[in-house]
N, CA, C and O atoms as a GROMACS GRO file, in nm:
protein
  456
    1UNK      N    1   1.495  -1.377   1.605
    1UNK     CA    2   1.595  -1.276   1.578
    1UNK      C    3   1.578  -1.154   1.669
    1UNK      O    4   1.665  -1.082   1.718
    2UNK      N    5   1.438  -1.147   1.680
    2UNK     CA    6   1.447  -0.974   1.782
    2UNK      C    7   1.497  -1.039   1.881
    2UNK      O    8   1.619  -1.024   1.886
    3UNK      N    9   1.438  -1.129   1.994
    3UNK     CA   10   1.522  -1.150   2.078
    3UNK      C   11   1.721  -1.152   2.096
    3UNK      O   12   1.789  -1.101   2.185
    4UNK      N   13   1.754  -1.214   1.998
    4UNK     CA   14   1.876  -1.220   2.020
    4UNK      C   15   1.930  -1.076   2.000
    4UNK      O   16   2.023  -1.037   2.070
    5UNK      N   17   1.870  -0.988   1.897
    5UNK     CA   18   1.868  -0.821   1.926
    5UNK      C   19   1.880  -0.760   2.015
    5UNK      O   20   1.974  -0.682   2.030
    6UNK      N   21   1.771  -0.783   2.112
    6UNK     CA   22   1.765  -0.726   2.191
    6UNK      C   23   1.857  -0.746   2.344
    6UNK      O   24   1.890  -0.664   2.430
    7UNK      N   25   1.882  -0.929   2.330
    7UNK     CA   26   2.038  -0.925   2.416
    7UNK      C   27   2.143  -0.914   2.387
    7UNK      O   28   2.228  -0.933   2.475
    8UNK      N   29   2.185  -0.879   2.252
    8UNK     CA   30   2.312  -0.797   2.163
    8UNK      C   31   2.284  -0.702   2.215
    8UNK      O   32   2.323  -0.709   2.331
    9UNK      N   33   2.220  -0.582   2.190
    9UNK     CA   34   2.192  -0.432   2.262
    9UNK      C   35   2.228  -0.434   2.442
    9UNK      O   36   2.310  -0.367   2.506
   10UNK      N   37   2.165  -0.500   2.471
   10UNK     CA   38   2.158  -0.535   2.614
   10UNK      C   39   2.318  -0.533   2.694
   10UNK      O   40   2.372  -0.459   2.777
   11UNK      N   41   2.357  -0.663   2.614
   11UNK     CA   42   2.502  -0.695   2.652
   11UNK      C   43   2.616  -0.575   2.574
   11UNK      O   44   2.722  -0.532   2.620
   12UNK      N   45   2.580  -0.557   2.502
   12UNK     CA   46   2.691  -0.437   2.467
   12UNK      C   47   2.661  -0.341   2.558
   12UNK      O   48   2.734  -0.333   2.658
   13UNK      N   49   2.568  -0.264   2.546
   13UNK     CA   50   2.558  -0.111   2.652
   13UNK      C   51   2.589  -0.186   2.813
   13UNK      O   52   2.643  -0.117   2.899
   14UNK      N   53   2.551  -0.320   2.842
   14UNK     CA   54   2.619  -0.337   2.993
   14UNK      C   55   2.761  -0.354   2.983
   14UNK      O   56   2.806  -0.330   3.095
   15UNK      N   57   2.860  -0.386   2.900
   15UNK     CA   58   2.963  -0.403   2.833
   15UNK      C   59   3.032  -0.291   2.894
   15UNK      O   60   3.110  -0.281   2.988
   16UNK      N   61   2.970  -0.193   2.797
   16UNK     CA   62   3.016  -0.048   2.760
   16UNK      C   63   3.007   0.027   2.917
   16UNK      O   64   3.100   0.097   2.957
   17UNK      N   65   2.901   0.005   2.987
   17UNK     CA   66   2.892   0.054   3.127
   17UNK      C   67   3.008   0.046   3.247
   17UNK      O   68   3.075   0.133   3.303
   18UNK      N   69   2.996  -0.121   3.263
   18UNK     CA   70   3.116  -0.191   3.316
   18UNK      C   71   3.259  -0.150   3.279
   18UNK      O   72   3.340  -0.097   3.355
   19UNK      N   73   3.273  -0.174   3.178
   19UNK     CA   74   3.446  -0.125   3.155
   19UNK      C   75   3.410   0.011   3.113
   19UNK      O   76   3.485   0.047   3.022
   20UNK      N   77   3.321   0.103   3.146
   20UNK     CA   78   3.309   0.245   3.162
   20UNK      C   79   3.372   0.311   3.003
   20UNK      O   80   3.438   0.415   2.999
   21UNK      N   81   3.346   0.251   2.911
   21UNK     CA   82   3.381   0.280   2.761
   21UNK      C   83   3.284   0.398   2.688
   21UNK      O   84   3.162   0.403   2.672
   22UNK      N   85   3.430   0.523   2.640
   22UNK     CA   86   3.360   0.609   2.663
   22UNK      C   87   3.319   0.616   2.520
   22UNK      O   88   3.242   0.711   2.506
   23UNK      N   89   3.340   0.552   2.406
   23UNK     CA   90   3.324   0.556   2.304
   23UNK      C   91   3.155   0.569   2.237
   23UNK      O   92   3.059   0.510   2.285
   24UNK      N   93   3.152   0.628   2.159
   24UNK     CA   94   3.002   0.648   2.097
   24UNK      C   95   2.947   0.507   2.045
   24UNK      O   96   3.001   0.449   1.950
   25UNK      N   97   2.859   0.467   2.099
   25UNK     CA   98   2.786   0.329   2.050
   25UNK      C   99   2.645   0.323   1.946
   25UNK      O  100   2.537   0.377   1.968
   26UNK      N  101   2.676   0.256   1.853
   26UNK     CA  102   2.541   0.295   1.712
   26UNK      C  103   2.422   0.198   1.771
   26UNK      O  104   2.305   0.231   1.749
   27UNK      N  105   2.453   0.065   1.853
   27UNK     CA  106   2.383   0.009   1.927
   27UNK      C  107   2.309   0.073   2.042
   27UNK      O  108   2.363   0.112   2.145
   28UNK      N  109   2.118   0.083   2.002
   28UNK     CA  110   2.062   0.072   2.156
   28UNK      C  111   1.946   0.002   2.179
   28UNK      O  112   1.933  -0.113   2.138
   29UNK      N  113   1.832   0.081   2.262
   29UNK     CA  114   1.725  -0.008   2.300
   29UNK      C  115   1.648  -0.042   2.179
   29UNK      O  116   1.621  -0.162   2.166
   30UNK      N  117   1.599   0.056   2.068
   30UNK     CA  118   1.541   0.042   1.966
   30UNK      C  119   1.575  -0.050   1.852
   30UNK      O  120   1.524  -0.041   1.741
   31UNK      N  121   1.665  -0.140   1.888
   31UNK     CA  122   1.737  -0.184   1.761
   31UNK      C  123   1.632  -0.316   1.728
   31UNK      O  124   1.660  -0.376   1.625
   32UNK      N  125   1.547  -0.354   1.784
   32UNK     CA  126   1.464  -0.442   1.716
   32UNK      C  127   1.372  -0.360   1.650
   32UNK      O  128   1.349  -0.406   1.538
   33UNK      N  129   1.312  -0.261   1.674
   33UNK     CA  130   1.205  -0.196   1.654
   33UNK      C  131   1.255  -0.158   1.439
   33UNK      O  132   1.196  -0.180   1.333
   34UNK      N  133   1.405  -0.090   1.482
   34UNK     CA  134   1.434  -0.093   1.309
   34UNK      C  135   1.476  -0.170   1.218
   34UNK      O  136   1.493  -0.151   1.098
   35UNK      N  137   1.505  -0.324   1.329
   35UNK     CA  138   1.520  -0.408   1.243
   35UNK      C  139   1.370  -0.467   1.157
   35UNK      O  140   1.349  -0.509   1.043
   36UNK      N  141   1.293  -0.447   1.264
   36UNK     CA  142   1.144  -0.485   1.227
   36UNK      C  143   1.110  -0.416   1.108
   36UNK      O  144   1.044  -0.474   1.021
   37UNK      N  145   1.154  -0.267   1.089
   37UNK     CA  146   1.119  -0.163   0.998
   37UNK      C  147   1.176  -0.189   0.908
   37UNK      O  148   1.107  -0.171   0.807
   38UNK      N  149   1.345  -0.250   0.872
   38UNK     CA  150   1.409  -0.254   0.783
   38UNK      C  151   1.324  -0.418   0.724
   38UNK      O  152   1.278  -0.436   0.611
   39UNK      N  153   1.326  -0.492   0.808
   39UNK     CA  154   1.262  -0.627   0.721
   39UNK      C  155   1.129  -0.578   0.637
   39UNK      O  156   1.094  -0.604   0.522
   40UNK      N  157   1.068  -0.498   0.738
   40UNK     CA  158   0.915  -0.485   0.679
   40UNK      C  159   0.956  -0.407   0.507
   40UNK      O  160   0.918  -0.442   0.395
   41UNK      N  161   1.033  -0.311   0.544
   41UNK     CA  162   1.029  -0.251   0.394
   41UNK      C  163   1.085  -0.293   0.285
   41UNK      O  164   1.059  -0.266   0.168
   42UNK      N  165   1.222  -0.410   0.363
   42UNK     CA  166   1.269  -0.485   0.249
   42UNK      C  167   1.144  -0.583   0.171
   42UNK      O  168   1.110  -0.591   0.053
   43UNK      N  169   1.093  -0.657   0.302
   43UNK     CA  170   0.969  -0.736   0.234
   43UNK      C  171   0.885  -0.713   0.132
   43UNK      O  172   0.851  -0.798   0.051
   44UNK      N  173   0.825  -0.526   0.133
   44UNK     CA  174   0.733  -0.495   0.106
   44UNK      C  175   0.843  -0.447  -0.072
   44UNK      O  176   0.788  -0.445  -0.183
   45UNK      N  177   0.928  -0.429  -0.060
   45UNK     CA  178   1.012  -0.385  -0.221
   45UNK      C  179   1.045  -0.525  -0.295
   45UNK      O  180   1.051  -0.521  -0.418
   46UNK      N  181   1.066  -0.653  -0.227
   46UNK     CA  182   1.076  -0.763  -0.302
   46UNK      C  183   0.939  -0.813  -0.374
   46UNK      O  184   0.942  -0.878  -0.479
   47UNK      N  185   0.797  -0.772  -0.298
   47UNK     CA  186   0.722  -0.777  -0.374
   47UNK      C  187   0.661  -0.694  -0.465
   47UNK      O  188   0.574  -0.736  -0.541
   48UNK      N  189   0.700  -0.576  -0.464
   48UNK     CA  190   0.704  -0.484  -0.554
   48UNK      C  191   0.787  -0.522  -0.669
   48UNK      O  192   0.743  -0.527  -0.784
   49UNK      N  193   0.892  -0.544  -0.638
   49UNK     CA  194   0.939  -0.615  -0.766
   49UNK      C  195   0.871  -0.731  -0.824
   49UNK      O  196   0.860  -0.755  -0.944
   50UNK      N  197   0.820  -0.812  -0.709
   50UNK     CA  198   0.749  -0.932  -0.791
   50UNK      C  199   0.675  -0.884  -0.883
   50UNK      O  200   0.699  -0.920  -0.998
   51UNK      N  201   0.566  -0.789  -0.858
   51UNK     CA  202   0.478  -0.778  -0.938
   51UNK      C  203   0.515  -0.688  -1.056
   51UNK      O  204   0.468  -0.694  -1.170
   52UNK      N  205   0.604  -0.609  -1.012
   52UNK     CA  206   0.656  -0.538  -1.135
   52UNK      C  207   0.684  -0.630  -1.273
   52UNK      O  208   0.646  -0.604  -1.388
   53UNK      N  209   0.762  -0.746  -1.226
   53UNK     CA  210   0.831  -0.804  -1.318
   53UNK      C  211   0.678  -0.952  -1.402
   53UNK      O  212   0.667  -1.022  -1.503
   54UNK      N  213   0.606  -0.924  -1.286
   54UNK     CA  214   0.442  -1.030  -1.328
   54UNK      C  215   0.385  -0.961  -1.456
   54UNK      O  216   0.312  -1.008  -1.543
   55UNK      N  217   0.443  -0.824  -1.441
   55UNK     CA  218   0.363  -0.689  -1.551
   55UNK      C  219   0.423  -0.711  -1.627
   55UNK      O  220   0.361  -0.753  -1.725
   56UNK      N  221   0.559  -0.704  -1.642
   56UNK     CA  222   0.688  -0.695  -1.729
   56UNK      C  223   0.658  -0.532  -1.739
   56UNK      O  224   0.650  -0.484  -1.851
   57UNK      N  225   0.637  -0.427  -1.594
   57UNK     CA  226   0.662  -0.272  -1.626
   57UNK      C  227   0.806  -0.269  -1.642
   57UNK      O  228   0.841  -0.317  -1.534
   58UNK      N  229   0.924  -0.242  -1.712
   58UNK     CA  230   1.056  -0.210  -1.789
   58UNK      C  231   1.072  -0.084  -1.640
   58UNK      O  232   1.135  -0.108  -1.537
   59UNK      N  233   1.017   0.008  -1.660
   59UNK     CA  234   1.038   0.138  -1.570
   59UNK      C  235   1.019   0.110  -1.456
   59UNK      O  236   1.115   0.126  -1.381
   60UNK      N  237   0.893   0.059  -1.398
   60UNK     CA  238   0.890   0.000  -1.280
   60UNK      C  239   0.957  -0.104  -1.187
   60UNK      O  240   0.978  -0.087  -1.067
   61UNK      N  241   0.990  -0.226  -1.268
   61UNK     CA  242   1.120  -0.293  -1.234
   61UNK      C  243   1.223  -0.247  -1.207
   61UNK      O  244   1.297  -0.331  -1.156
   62UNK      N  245   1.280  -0.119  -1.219
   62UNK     CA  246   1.413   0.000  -1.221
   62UNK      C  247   1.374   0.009  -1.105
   62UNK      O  248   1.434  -0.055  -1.019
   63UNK      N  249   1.301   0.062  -1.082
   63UNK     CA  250   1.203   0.125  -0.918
   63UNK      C  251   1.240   0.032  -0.840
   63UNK      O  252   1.327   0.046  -0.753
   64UNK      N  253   1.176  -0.072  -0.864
   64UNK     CA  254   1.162  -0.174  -0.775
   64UNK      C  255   1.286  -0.244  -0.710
   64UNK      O  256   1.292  -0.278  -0.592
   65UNK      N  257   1.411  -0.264  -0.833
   65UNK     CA  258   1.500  -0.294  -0.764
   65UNK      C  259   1.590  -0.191  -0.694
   65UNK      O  260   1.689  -0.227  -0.629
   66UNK      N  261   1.550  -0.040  -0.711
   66UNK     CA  262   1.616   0.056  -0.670
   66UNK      C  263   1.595   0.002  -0.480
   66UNK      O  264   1.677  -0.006  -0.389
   67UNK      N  265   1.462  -0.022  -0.484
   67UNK     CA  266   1.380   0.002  -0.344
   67UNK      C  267   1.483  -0.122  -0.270
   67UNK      O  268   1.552  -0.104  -0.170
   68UNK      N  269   1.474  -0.226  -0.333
   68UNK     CA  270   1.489  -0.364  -0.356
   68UNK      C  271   1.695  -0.306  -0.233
   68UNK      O  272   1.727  -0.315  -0.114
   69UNK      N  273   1.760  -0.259  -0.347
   69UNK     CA  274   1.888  -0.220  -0.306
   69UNK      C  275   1.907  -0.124  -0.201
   69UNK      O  276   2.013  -0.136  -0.140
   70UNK      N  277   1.796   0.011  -0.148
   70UNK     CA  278   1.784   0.060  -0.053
   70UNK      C  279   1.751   0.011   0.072
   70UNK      O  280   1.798   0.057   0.176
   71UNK      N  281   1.668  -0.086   0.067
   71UNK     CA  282   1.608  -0.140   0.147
   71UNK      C  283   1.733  -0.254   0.245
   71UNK      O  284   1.744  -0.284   0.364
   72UNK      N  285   1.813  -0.291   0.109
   72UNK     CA  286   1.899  -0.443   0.167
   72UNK      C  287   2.030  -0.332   0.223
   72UNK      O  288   2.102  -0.358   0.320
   73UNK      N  289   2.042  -0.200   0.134
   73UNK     CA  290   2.148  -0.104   0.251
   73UNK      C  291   2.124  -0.065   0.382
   73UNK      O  292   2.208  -0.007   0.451
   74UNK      N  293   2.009  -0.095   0.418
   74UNK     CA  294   1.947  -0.025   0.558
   74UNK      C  295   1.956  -0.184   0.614
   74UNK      O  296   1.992  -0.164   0.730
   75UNK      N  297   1.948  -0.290   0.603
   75UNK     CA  298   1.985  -0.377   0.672
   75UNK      C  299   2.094  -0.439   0.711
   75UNK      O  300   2.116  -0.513   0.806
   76UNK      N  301   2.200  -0.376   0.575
   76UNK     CA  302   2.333  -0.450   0.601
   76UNK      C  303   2.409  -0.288   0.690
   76UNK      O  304   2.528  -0.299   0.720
   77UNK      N  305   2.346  -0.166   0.722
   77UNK     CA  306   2.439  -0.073   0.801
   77UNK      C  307   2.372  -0.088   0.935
   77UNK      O  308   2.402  -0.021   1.033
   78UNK      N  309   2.248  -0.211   0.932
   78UNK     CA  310   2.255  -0.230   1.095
   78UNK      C  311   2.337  -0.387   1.161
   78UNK      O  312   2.343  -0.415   1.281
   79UNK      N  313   2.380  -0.454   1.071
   79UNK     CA  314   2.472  -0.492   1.062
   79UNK      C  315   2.584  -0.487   1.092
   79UNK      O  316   2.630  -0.572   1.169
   80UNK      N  317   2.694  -0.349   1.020
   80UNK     CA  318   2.779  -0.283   1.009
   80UNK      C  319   2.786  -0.238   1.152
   80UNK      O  320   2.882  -0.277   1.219
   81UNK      N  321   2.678  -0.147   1.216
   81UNK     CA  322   2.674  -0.094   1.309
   81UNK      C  323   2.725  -0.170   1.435
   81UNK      O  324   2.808  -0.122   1.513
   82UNK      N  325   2.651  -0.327   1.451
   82UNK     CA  326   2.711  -0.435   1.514
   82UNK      C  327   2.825  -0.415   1.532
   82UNK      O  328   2.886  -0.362   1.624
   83UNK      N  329   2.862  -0.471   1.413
   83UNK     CA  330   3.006  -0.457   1.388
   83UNK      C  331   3.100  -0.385   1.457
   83UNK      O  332   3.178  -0.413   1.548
   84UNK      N  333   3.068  -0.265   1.381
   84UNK     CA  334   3.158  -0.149   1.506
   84UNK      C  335   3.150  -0.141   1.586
   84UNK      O  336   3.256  -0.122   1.646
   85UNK      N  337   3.048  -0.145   1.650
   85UNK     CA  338   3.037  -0.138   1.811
   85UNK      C  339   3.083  -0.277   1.903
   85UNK      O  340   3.064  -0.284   2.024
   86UNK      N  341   3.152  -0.395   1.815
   86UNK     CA  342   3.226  -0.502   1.864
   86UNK      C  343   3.335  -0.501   1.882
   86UNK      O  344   3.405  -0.552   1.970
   87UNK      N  345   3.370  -0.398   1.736
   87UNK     CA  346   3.518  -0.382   1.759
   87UNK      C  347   3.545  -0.263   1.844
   87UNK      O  348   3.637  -0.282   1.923
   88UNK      N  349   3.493  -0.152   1.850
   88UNK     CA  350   3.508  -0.095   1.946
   88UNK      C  351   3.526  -0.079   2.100
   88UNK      O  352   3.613  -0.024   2.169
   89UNK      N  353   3.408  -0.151   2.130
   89UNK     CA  354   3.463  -0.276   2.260
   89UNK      C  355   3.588  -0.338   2.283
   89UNK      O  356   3.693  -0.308   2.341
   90UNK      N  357   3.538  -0.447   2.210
   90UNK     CA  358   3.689  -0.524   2.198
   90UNK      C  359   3.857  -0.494   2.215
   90UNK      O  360   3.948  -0.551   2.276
   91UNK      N  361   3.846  -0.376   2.131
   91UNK     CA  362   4.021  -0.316   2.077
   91UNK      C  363   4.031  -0.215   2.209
   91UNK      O  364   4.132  -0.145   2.213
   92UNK      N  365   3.935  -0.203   2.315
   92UNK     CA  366   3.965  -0.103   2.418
   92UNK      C  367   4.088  -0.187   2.479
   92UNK      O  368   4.115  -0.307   2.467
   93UNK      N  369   4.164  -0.066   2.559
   93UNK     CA  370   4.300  -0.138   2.613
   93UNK      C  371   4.283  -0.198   2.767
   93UNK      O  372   4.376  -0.218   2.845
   94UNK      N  373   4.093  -0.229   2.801
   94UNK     CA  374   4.090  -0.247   2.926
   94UNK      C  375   4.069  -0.408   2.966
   94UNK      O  376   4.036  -0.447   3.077
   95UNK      N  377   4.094  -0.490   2.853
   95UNK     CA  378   4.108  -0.594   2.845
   95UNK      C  379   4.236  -0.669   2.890
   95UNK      O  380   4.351  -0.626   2.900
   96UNK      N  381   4.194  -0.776   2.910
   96UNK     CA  382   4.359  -0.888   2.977
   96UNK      C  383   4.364  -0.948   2.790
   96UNK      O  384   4.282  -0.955   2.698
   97UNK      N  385   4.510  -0.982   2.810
   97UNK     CA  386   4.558  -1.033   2.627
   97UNK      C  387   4.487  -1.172   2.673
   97UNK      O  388   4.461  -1.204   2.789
   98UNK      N  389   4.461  -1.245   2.557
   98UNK     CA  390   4.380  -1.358   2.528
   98UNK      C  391   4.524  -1.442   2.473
   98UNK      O  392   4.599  -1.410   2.381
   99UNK      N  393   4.532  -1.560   2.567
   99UNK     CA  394   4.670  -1.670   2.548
   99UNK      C  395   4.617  -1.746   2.411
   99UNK      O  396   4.504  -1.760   2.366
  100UNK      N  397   4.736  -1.786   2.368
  100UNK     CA  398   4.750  -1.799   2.216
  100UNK      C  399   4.655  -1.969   2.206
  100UNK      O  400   4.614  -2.023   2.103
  101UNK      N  401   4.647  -2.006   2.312
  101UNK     CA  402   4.573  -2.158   2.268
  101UNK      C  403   4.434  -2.168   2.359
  101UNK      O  404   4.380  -2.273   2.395
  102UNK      N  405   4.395  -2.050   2.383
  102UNK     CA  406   4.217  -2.025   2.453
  102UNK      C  407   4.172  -2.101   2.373
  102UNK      O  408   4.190  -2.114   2.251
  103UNK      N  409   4.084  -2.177   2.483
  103UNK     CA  410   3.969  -2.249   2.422
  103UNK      C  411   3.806  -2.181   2.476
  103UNK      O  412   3.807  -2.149   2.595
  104UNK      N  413   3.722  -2.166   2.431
  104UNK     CA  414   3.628  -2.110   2.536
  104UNK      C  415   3.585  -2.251   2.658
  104UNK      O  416   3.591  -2.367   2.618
  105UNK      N  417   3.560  -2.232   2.748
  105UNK     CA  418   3.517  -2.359   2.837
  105UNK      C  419   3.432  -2.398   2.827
  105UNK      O  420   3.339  -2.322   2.802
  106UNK      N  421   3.401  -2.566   2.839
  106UNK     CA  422   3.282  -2.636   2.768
  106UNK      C  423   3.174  -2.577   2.914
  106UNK      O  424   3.058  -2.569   2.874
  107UNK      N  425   3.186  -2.546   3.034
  107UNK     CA  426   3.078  -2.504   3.056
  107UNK      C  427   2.939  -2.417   3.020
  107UNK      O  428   2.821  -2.431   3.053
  108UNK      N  429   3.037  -2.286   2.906
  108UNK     CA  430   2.927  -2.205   2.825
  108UNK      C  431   2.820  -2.293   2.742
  108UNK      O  432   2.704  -2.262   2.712
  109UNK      N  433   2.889  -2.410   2.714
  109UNK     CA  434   2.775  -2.476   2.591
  109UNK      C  435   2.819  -2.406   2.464
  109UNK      O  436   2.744  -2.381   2.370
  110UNK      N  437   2.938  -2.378   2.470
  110UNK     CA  438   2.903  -2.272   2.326
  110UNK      C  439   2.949  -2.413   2.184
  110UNK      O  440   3.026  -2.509   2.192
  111UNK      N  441   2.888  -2.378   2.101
  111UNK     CA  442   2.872  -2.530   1.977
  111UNK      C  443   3.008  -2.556   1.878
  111UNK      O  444   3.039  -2.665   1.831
  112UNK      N  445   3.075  -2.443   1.861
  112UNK     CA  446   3.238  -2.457   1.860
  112UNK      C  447   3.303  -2.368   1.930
  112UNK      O  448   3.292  -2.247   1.950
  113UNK      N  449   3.381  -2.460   1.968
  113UNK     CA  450   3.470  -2.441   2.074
  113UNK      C  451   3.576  -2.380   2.012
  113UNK      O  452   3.671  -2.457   2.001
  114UNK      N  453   3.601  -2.235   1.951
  114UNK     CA  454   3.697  -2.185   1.913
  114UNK      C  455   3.757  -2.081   2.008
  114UNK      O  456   3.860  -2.022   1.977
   0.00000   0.00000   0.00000
């Protein structure tokens, strides 16, 4: 996964360079580094809950899935962030229109051909 991170980051900011897009991008070099951070802390709150719930602590389990739900928001707004910064790209007007029956070409290798 970091790898493919890190040529998502890669290919967007050369993206963004090339067609000279002046738009603010949430994508950069660091984006493995917080994905690493966001897994690590999600990891570290699912077992917090484990053990919370090994105790049966009532109060602590609250905690835990609080962490549990903070943790899975910091992964799904780097996500999100993707996101926007695809469509942002994308919807620029410096693009040629895409004909209504594109196929991508079997030279990419890509695994469907949509």
């Amino acid at each position: 996964m970091m790898k493919t991170l890190n040529k998502l980051s890669y290919c967007i900011n050369l993206l963004s360079l090339r067609k000279n897009i002046q738009s603010e991008l949430n994508l950069n070099l660091d984006i493995t580094e917080k994905y690493k951070e966001y897994i690590y802390d999600f990891e570290q709150a699912v077992m917090l809950l484990n053990r919370t719930i090994e105790e049966n602590d009532q109060i602590a389990i609250q905690c835990a899935l609080t962490r549990v739900r903070i943790t899975s928001l910091n992964l799904s707004n780097l996500y999100a962030d993707i996101i926007d910064d695809v469509v942002s790209i994308n919807s620029q007007d410096l693009w040629p229109e895409i004909p209504e029956d594109y196929k991508i070409p079997d030279h990419y290798n890509y695994p469907r051909n949509k």
